[in-house]
N, C-alpha and C positions, 0 to 999 in steps of 0.2 A: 323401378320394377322392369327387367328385362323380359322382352317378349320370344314367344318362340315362335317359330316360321319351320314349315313344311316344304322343302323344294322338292323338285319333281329330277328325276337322274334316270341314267342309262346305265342296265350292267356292263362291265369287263370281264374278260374272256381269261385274264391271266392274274386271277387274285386268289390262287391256289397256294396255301402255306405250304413252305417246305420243313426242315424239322427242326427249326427253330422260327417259327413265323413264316412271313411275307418279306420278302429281300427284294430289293429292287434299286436300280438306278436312282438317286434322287429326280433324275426330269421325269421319271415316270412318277413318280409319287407329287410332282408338281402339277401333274396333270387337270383338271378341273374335273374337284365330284372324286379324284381316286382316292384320296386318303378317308372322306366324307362315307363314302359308299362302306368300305372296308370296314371304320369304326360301328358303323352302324348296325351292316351283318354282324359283328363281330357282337353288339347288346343283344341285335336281336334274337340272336341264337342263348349269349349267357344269362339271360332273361327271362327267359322261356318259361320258366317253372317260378318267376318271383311275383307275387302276387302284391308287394309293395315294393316296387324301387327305390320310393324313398326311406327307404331302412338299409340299404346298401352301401357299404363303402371299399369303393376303388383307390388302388396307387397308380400315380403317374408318375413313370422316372424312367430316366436313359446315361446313356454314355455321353449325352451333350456334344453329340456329334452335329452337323451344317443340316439345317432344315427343323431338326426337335422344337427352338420357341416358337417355332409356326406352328407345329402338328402339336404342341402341347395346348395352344390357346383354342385350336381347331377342336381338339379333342374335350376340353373343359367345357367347349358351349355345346357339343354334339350330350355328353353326358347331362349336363343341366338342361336340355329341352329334353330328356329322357328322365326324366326327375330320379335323377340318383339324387341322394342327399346328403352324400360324405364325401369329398373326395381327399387322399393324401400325397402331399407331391413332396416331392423331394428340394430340399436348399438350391434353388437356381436352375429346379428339374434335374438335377443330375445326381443319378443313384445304380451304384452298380448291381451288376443281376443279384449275385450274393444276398446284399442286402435288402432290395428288394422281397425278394422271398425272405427273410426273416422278418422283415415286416410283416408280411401276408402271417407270418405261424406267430409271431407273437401275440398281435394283434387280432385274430383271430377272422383276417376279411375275405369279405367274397372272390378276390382278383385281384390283379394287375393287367394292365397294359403299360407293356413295355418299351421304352424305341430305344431301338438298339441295332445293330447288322451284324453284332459283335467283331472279328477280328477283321471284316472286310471293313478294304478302305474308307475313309469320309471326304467332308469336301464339295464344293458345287457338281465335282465333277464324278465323286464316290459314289456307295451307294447310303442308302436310308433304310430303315427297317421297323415293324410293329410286331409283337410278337404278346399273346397271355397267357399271363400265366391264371392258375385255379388256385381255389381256397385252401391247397394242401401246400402251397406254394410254389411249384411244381409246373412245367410248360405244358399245355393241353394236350391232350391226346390226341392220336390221329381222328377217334369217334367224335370230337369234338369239333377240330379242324376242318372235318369233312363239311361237317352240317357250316361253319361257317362259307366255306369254299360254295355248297349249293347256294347259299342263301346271296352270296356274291352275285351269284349268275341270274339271280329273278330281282333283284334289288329294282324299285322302281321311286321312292324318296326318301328320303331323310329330314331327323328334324335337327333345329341347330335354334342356337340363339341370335336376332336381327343382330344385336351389337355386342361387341366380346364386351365380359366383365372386367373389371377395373381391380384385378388383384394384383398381390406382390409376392410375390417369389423371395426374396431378398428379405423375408422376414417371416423370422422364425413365430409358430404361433398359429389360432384361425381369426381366419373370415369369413362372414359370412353373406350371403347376398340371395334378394329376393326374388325368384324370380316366377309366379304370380300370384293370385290371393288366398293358394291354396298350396304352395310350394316355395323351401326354400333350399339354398345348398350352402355347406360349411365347406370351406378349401383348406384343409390344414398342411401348413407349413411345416416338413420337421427336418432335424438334424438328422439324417440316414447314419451317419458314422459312429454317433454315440449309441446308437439301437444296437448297431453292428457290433463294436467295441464288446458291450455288457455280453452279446452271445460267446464271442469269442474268449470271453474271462470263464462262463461258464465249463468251458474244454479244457482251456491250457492254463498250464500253470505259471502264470503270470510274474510271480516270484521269483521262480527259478531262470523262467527266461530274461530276467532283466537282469540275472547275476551273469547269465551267461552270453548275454549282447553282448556286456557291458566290456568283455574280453575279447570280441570278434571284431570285423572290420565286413560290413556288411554294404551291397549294392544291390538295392532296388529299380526297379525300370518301369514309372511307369506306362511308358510308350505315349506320354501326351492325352492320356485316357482318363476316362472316370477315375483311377486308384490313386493319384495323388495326394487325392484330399486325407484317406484310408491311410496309406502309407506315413506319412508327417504324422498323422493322430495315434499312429498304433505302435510302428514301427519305433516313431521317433521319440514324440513325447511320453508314451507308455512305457514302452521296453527303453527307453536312454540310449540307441542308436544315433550317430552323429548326426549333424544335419548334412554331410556330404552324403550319406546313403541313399538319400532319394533321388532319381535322376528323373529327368522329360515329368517330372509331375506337377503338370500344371495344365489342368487340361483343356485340349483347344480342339475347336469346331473341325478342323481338318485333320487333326493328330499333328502335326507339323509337316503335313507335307508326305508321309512316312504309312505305311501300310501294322497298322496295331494288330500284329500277328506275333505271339511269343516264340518264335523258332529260330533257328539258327543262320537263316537269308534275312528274317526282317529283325531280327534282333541282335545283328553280325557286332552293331558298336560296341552294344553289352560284353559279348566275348571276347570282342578285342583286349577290350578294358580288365577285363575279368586278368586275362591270360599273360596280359602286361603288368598288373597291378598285384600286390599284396592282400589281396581279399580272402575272406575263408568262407563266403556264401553269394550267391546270388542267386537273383530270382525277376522274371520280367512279366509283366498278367496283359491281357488286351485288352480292346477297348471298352469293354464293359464289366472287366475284371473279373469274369469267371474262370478265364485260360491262365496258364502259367507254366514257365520255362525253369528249372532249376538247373543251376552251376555249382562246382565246388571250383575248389582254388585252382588257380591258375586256366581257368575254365570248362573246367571237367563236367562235361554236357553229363547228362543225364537220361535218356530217352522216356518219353513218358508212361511207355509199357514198362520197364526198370520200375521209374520213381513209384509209380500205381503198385509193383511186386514189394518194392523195399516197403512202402505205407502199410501194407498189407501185415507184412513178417513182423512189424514192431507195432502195431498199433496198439495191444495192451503198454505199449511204454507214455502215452497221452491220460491224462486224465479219466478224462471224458468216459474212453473204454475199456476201463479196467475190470477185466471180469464180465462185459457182457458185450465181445465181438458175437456177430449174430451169421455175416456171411457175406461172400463179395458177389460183385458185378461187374463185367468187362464189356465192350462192345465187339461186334463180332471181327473186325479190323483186329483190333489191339492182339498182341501178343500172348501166348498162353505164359506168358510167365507166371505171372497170379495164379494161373490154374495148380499150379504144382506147392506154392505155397498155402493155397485151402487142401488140397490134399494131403499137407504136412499136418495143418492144422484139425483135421477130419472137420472142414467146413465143406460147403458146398458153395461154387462158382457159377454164377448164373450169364450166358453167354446173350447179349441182347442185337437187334440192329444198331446201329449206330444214332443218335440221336438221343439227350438225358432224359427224353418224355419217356423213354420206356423202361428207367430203373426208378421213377414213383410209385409204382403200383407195387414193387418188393419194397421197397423202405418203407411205405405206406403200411404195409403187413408185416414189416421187421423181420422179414425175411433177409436181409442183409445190413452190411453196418459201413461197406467202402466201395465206392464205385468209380469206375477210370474207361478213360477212353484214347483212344492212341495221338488224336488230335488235340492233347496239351489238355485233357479236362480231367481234374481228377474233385473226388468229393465226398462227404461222408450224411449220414441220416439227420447230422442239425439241421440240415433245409433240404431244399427238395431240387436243386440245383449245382453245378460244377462252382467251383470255390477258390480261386487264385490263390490268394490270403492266405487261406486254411490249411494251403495243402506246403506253402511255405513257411508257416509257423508250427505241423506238423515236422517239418523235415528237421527245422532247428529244435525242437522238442525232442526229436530220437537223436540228432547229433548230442544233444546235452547228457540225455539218459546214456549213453552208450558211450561216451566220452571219445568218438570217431570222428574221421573228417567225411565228407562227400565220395569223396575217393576210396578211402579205406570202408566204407558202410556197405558203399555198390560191388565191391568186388569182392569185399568175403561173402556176401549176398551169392554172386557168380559161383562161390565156390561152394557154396551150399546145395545151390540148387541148379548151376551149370549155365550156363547164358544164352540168351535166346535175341537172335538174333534178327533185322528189323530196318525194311526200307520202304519209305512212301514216294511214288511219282507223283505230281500235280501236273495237268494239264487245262490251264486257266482259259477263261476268256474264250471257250469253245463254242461253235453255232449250237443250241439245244437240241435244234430237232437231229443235226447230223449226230453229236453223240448217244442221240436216242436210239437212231436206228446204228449206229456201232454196237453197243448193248445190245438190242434186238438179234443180231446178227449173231453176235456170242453167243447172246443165251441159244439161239436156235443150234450152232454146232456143239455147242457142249451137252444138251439136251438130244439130239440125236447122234453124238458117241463119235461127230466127226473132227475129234481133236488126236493128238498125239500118244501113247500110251507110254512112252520112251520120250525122256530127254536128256541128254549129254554136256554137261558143263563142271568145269575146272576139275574136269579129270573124273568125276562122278556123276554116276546116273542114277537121272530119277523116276521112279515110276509110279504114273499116275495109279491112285489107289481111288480115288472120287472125284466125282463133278456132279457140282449141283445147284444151282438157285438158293440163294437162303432164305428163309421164312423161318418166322417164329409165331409162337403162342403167346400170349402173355396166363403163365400159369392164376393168377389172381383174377382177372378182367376176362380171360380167354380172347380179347383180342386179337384177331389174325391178321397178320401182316405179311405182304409176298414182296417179289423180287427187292429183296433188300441187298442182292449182291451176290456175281458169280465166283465161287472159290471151286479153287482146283488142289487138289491133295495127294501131296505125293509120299514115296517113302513109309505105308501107311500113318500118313498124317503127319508125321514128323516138319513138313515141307507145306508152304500153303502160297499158291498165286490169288490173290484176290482183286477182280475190278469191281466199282461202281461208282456212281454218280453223287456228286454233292449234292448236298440238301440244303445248306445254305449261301450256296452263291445264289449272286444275280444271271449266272449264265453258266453254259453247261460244263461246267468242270468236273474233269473226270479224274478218277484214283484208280491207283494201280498199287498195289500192296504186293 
């Protein structure tokens, strides 16, 4: 019988989620008490209203990034001296976000907690990440976050088990262990990819795309990340893709060394290959396999404002939505291109901050049926999350129906609806507090009118038509949300400068749109 113990701790001053979780260097999260305190707030808060924990059951899964089988065993004894009494973890704890959340909606459970940092680096020297998600499947809201973040900052102990439990991971199945006269917990082992698989049959049509693999020469990437495993079971064995189409999937603790970002600098191999080789698709996800990167032949990039417009204009061609598209969602970064294809469609485009917690609250009311975000995330109402997978077996599901290539789909797409055009700055690895007060400084002169009205380039000028701060509502929740990013609009509107701040790095990196 395992005992539980009460230690006594000190709150941290910087355990504020951003909008995918808590991101942080792995030394910080090595820290003593950091990961402990966090998990804790983190019950304490989802807890709140359950009058029996032990009728609760949580998922534990990540990208199996360096640091996870610590924070997984940390995390299993902190839940069991919390008397949950279910917990579900993934084959070797490694489970990509996607699935994850299809866990959470089929299975019908209170949570997850997730580790993941998603496309930022791993490694001793990377970072590390915890992030949860709620019973819709879906990553918490900011009203949720917040109450953890205070709860951070009063945090005074934690309970844990004296000695970790004696489970196995490496086997499919439960356990169960006692932990005291009046409390036990079950750890179930599962297969993530066959849950995954069976959603994904429910959408696409699995038939046709195996007639029409079976004719392509397909490369997948996946970056040394959780989709590996996904890939060979879906990709390979399902649809009858070779086994040369999987590449880096086999995933490891550091990514290989390599930064698991689907874009055209951390994914540069994939295009070389693409562009040298005879392929007629490809596709790269990151390390947690929600992000993704599509190619056509010869490497015909894709930008993920495009891919999000073209997913859009053919989505009655998927199963799934045939006859009941409901409406889109963009982030407010992304590109209007979608906007002009819900307006072909008499839909309505719902424009959000940036971060997927804010397009649950519309799918949750089926107020929308496709959501995209300019940073490689696109996804649709089967879960409550961005979807690597889904959105490249969408693309080969409209190449099939339309009998098009990559290249030919996106440009009569252009000619349709005219093309919209699309460039992001990153600037990484910034001091915080100095790009805070950068920000500061913007937002002050654009809010007092001390910017430009006239600008002059390649031969045209543009004229500012607005500056503003962006804030949103959440129509459903009325949640309000401020400085989510300064845009400047010129041309009326036709033209857009946009800064702000990541929300998932470990440090202040800034975007310039």
């Amino acid at each position: 019988m395992a005992r539980i113990v009460e230690k006594q701790t000190k709150p941290f001053q910087d355990q504020k989620p951003g909008t995918s979780g808590l991101r942080k260097p792995v030394d910080i999260f090595k820290k003593a008490n950091y990961l402990e305190n966090f998990i804790q707030s983190l019950l304490n808060v989802s807890l709140i209203d359950v009058a029996n924990p032990n009728a609760i059951t949580l998922v534990i899964g990540g990208d199996g990034r360096y640091y996870s089988k610590n924070a997984i065993k940390t995390i299993i004894s902190i839940c069991a001296a919390n008397q949950i009494g279910h917990l579900i973890i993934a084959h070797n704890g490694i489970m990509s976000t996607p699935a994850i959340s299809a866990v959470i909606r089929t299975r019908q459970i209170h949570g997850a907690i997730i580790l993941t940092a998603s496309h930022n680096p791993g490694g001793p020297q990377g970072d590390f990440g915890v992030k949860f998600n709620c019973s819709n499947g879906g990553p918490a809201p900011e009203t949720f976050t917040n109450l953890v973040f205070q709860e951070t900052l009063s945090i005074n102990s934690y309970k844990i088990l004296e000695n970790d439990l004696s489970y196995d991971l490496t086997r499919i199945g439960m356990q169960k262990f006692e932990i005291s006269d009046r409390h036990e917990i079950s750890i179930e082992v599962i297969d993530s990819v066959a849950i995954y698989l069976q959603l994904l049959k429910s959408i696409f049509d699995f038939e046709s795309l195996r007639s029409f693999v079976s004719s392509k020469k397909l490369l997948f990437d996946g970056m040394s990340g959780v989709m590996g495993p996904y890939i060979r079971k879906i990709i390979i064995d399902e649809l009858g893709a070779s086994t040369e189409t999987a590449v880096r999937s086999i995933p490891l603790e550091d990514f290989g060394g390599h930064h698991p970002d689907p874009n055209l600098t951390y994914a540069a191999d994939l295009v070389e290959t693409m562009r040298n080789g005879n392929f007629d698709f490809g596709a790269a996800f990151d390390g947690d396999g929600d992000r993704n990167m599509i190619l056509g032949a010869k490497g015909f990039f894709v930008t993920p404002s495009d891919s999000l417009a073209v997913l859009a204009d053919n989505l009655n061609q998927i199963p799934y939505f045939a006859n009941k598209i409901k409406g889109f969602a963009r982030s407010m970064p992304t590109s209007r291109a979608i906007d002009k294809v819900a307006q072909n469609h008499s839909l309505k485009c719902y424009e959000t901050p940036t971060g997927w917690k804010f397009f649950g609250s519309l799918m949750d009311a089926d107020l929308v049926s496709l959501c995209g975000e300019e940073s490689f995330g696109t996804g649709s109402g089967h879960i409550r999350e961005k979807d690597g997978l889904w959105a490249a077996l969408a693309w080969l599901s409209i190449m099939n129906k339309l009998n098009q290539s990559v290249e030919d789909i996106v440009k009569n797409h252009w000619r349709k609806y005219g093309r919209h055009f699309y460039c992001r700055y990153d600037y990484e690895q910034c001091d915080l507090q100095s790009s805070n007060e950068m920000m500061s400084s913007l937002r002050a002169k654009i809010l007092n009118k001390q910017i430009p009205t006239e600008i002059e380039a390649m031969n045209r000028v543009y004229r500012l038509s607005d500056a503003f701060d962006f804030e949103y509502i959440d129509p459903i929740t009325s949640e309000h949300v401020i400085n989510q990013g300064l845009v400047l609009l010129f041309n009326e509107a036709s033209s857009r400068i946009i800064f702000r701040l990541s929300g998932t790095g470990s440090s202040g990196a800034t975007r310039l749109y």
